[in-house]
FIRO-706383 format. One record per residue: residue in three letters; x, y, z of N, C-alpha, C, O in turn. Coordinates in steps of 0.02 Angstrom, whole numbers, plus 50000, padded with zeros to 5 digits. Example, Ala and Ser with C-alpha at 12.3 -4.5 7.8 and 13.67 -1.06 7.14 Angstrom:
% residues 2
Ala506604971650390506154977550390506604983550390507124983450423 Ser506424988850354506844994750357506455000250394506705005750402 
This chain:
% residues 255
Unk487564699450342487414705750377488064709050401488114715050392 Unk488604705350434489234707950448489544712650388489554718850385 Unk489784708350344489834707950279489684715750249490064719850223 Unk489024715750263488584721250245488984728750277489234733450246 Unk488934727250359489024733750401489824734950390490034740150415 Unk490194731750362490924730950360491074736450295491424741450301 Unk490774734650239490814738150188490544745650194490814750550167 Unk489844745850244489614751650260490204755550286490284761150260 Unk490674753550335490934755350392491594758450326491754764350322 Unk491804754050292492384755750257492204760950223492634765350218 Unk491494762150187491524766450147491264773650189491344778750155 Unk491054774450237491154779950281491724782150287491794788050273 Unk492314778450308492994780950323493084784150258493164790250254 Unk493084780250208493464784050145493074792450135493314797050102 Unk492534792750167492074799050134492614803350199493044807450185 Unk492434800950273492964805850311493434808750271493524814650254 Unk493834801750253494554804550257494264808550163494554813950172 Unk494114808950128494064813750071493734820250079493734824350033 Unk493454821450136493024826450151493674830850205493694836850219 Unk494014826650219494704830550262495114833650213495434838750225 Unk495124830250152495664832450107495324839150070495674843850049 Unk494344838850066494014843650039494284850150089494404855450060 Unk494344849950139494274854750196495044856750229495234859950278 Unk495414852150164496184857350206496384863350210496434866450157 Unk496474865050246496794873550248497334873650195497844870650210 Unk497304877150122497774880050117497864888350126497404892250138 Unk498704890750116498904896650128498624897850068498264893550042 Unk498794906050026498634909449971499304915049947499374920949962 Unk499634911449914500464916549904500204923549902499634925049883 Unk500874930049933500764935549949501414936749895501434942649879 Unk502084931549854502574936349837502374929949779501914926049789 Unk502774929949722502784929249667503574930849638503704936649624 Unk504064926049629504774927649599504654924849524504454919049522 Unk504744928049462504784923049405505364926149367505484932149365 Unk505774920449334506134923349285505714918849202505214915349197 Unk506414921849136506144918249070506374923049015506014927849000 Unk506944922148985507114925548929507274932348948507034937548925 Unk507864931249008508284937749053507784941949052507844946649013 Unk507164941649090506904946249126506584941349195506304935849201 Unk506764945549228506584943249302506094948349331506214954449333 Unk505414944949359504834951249387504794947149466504934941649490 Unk504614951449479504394949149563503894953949576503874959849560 Unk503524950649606502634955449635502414952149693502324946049694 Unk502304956349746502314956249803501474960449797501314965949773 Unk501074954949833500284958149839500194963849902499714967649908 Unk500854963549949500764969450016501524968250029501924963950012 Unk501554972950060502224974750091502204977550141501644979250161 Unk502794979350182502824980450241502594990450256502604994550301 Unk502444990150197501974998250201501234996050171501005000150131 Unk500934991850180500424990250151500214989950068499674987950048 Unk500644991650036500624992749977500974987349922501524984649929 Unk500444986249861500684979749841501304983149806501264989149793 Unk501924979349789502424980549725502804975549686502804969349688 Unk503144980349647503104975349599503924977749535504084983149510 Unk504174972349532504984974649515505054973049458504974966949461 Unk505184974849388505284970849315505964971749302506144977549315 Unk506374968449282507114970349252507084965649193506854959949193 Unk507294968149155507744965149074508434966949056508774966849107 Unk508754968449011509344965948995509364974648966509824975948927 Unk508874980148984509074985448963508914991049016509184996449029 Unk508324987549044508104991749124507854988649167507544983349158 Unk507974991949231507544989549294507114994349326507404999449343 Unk506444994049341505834995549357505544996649400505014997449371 Unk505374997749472505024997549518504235001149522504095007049510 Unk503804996149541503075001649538502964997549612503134992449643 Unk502555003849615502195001849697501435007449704501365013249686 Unk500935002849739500015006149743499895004649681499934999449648 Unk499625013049666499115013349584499455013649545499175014449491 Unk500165013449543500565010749479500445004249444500535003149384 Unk500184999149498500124993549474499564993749458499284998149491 Unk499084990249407498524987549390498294980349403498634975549386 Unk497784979849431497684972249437496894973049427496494977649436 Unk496874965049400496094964149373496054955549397496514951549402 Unk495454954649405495364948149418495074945149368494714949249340 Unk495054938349334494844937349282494744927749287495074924449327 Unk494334925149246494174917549252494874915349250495084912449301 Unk495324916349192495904913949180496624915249259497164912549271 Unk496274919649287496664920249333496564928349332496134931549301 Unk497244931549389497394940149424497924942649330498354939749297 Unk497654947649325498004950249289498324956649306498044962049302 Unk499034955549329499414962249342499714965849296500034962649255 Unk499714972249290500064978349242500294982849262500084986849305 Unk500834982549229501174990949235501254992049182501074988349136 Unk501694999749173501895003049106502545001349094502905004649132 Unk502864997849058503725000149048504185004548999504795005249005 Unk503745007648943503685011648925503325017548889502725017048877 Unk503635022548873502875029048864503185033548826503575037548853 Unk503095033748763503525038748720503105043848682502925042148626 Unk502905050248705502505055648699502225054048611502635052848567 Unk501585054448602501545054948535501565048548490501295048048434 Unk501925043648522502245038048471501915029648480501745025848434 Unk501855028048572501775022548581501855023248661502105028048692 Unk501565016848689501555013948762501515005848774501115001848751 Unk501965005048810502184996648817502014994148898502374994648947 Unk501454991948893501404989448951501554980348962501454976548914 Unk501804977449030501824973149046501064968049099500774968149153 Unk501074964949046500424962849094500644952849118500644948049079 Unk500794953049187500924947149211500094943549251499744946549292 Unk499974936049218499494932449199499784926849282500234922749283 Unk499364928649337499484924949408498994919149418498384919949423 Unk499214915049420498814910449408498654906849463499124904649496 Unk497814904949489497804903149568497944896449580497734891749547 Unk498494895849652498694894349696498714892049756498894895149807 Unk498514885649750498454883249836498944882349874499104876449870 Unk499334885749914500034883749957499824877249998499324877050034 Unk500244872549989500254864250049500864867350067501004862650104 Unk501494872050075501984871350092502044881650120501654885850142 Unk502594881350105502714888450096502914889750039502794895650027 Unk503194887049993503164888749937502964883549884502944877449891 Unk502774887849818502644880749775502894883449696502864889349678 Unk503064879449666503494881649583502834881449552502374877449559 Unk502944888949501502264888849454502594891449391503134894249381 Unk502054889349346502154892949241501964897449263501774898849320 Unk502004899849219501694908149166501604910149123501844907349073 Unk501284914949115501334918949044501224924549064500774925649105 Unk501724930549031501674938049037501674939448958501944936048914 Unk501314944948951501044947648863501194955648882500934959148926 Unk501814957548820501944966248805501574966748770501464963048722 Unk501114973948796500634976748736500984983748709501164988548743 Unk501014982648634501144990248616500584993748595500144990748565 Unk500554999948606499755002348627499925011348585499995016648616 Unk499965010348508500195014648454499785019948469499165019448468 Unk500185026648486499575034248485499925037448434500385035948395 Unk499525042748447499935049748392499775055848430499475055048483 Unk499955063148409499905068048452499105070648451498945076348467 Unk498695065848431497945067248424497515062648467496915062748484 Unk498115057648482497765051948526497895046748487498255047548438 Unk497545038648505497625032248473497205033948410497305031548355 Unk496645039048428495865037048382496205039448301495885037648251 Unk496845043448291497085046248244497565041948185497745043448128 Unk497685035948229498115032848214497705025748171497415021348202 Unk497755026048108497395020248056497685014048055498285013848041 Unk497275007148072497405000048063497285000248142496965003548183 Unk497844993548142497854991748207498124995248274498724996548264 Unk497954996948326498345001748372498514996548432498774999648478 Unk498464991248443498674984248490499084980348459498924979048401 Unk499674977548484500104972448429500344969348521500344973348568 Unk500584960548533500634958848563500914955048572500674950548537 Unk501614952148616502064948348626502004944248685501954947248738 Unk502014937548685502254934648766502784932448787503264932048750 Unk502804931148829503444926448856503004921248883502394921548882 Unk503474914448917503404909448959503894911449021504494912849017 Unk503474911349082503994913349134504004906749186503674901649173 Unk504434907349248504374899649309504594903549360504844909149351 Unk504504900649418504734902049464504254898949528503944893649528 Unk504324905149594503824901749634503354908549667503454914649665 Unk503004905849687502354908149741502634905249778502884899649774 Unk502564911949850502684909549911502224914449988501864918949968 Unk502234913950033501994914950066502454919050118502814915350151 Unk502514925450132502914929350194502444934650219501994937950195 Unk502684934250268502384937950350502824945250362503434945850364 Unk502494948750367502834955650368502584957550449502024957450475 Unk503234959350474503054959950559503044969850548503544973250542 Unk502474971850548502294978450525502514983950601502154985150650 Unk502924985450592503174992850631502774996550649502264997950619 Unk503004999350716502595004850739502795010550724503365011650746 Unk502455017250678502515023350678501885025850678501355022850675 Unk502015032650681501435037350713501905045250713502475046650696 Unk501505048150732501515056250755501555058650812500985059050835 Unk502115061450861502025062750900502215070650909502545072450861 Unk502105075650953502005080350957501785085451016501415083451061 Unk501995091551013501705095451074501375103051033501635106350989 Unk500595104151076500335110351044500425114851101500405112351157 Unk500515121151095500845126851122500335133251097500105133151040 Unk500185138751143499945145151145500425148351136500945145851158 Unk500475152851111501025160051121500585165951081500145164951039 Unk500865173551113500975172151169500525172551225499935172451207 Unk500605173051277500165170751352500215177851381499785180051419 Unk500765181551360500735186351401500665194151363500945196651314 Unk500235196251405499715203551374500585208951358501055208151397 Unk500615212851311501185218651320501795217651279501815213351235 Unk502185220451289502755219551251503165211951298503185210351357 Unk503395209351242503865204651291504375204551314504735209151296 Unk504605200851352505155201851389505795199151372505785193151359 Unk506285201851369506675195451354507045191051389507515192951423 Unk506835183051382506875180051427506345175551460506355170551496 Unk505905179151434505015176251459504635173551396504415176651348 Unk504635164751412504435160151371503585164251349503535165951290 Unk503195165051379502585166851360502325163551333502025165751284 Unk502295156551349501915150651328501755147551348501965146651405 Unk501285143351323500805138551377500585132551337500475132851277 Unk500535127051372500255120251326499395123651313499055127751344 Unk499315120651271498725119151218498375114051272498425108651243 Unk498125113051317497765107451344497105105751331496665109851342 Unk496945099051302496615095551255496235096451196495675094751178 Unk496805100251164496565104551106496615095751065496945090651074 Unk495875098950999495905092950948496415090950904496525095850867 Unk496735086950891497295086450832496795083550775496275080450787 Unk496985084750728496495080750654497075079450602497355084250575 Unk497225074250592497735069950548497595069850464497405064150450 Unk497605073050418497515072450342498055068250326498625067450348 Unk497585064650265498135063050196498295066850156498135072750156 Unk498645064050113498965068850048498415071350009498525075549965 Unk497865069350019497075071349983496605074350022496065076149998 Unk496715074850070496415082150120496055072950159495565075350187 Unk496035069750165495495065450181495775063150261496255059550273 Unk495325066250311495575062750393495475055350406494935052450405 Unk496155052350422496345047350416496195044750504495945039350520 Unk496485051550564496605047550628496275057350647496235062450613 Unk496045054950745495885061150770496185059850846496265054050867 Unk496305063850873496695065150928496525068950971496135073450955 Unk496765068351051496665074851075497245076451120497415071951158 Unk497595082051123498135084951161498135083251248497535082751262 Unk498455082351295498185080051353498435086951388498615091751354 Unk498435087051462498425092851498499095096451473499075102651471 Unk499665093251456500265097451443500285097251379500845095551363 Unk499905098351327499735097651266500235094851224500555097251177 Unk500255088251255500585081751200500125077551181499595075851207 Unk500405076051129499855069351094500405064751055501015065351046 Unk499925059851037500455055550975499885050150973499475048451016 Unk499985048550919499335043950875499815040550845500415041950849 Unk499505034750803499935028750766499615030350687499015031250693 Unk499745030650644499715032650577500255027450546500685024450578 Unk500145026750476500745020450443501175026350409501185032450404 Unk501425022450395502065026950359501865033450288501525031550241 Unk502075039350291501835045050241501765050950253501995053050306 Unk501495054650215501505061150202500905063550240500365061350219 Unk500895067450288499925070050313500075076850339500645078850348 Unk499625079750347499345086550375499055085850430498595081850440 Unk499395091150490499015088750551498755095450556499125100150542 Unk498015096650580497615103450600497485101850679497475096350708 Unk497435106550699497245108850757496585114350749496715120450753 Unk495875112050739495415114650738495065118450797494985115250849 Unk494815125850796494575126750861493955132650833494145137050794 Unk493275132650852492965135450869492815142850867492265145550862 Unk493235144750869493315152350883493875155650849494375152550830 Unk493785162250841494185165950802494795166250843495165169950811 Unk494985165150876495745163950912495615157250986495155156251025 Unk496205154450976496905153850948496865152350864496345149750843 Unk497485154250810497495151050775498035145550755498605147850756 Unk497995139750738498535135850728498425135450668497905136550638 Unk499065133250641499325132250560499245126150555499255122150601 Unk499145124550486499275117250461499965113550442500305115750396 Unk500095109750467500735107150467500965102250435500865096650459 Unk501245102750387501465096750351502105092550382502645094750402 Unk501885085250378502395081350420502495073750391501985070450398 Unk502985070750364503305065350355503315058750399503825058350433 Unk502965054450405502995047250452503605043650429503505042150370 Unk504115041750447504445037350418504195028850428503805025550463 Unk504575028050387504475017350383504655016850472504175016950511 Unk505015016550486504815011750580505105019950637505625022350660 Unk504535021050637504795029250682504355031650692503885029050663 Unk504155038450739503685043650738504235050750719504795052750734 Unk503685052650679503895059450667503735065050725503225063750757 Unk504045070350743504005072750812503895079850774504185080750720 Unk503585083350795503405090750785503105093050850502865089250892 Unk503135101250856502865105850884502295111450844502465115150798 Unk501785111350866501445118050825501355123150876501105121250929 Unk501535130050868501105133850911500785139050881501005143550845 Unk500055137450908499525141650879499615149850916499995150650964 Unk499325153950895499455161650882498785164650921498275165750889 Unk498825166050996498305169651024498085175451007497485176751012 Unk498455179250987498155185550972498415191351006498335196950982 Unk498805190351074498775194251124499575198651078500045195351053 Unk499525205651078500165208251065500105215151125500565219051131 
């Protein structure tokens, strides 16, 4: 009976301790370095602008893509990333497609294979459909390197800003006399490069504001109700670790 509960007892431990090893935390690499037959790629799934990228060099050019430049697909065999590396009107298109293969981090980094495949992708000035036989022909390499894991300590930028009346005062003006007045808690409305409102705001009694936005290109409106005041739309630049600073002043009407 000892005998018995002893073996019980041992073979519990072993299920613990394999059910610990089922349940380890690993990380999931964010960068990717490979070289293999003088080309060296590196692909980075985010960056410190949120955006994945991704670097190719060979022995005749070097490359940078970053967002919807890159292509990625998920697939049984693994992530399949693409870009274009070349595009010759009428003739042909060479894309690079790097084959990521999944990855459990035990460390911070870990050495992995590869395989990346050039597709030449034959058109004509009618399109591919013009072009007779085969229009796909395909090359690989073997690549190495590592998956690794980094932390991007993401910056603060944003928009900051003051909205302004002019002018305030009825008549001819004076010279010398500001004839202006803060905007107090007028709406700010933040666009992207695609008209699409990203952040909303509101001006405080001395009509300043500032909102946090990531780094880029946006349109700030100042929407109101009524046929006066009018404010303009303003195009404005975020940089990588900064606020961009602007003034708008909207147009009362009064002359």
């Amino acid at each position: 009976m000892m005998i018995m509960r002893a073996v019980i007892f041992q073979a519990l431990v072993v299920l613990a301790g394999l059910s610990g090893v089922a349940n380890a935390a690993f990380d999931t690499p964010n960068l990717y370095n490979l070289t293999g037959l003088g080309v060296q790629v590196s692909y980075a799934t985010s960056s410190i602008t949120g955006e994945a990228r991704f670097s190719y060099s060979d022995t005749r050019q070097t490359l940078n893509f970053a967002g919807r430049e890159i292509r990625e697909l998920e697939t049984e065999i693994g992530r399949q990333v693409s870009v274009t590396i070349e595009s010759i009107p009428d003739l042909r298109t060479i894309t690079f497609t790097l084959l990521i293969p999944a990855v459990n981090l035990q460390d911070t980094v870990a050495r992995i294979q590869t395989t990346a495949i050039y597709t030449s992708h034959a058109t004509s000035i009618g399109g591919p459909g013009l072009v007779a036989g085969q229009t796909q022909s395909y090359r690989s390499i073997n690549l190495s390197g590592t998956a690794s894991k980094v932390y991007y300590i993401l910056p603060i930028s944003g928009i900051s800003g003051t909205i302004l009346l002019s002018p305030t005062c009825p008549g001819p003006l004076v010279v010398g006399t500001a004839c202006v007045a803060p905007f107090a808690g007028a709406t700010v409305v933040i666009l992207d490069a695609n008209g699409n409102i990203v952040a909303r705001t509101a001006a405080d009694r001395a009509g300043v504001f500032s909102i946090n936005v990531a780094p880029g290109d946006y349109i700030v409106q100042v929407p109101v109700n009524t046929l006066l005041p009018r404010c303009p739309n303003t195009k404005v630049n975020v940089p990588v670790n900064g606020y961009a600073a602007m003034e708008i002043v909207c147009d009362t009407g009064l002359r």
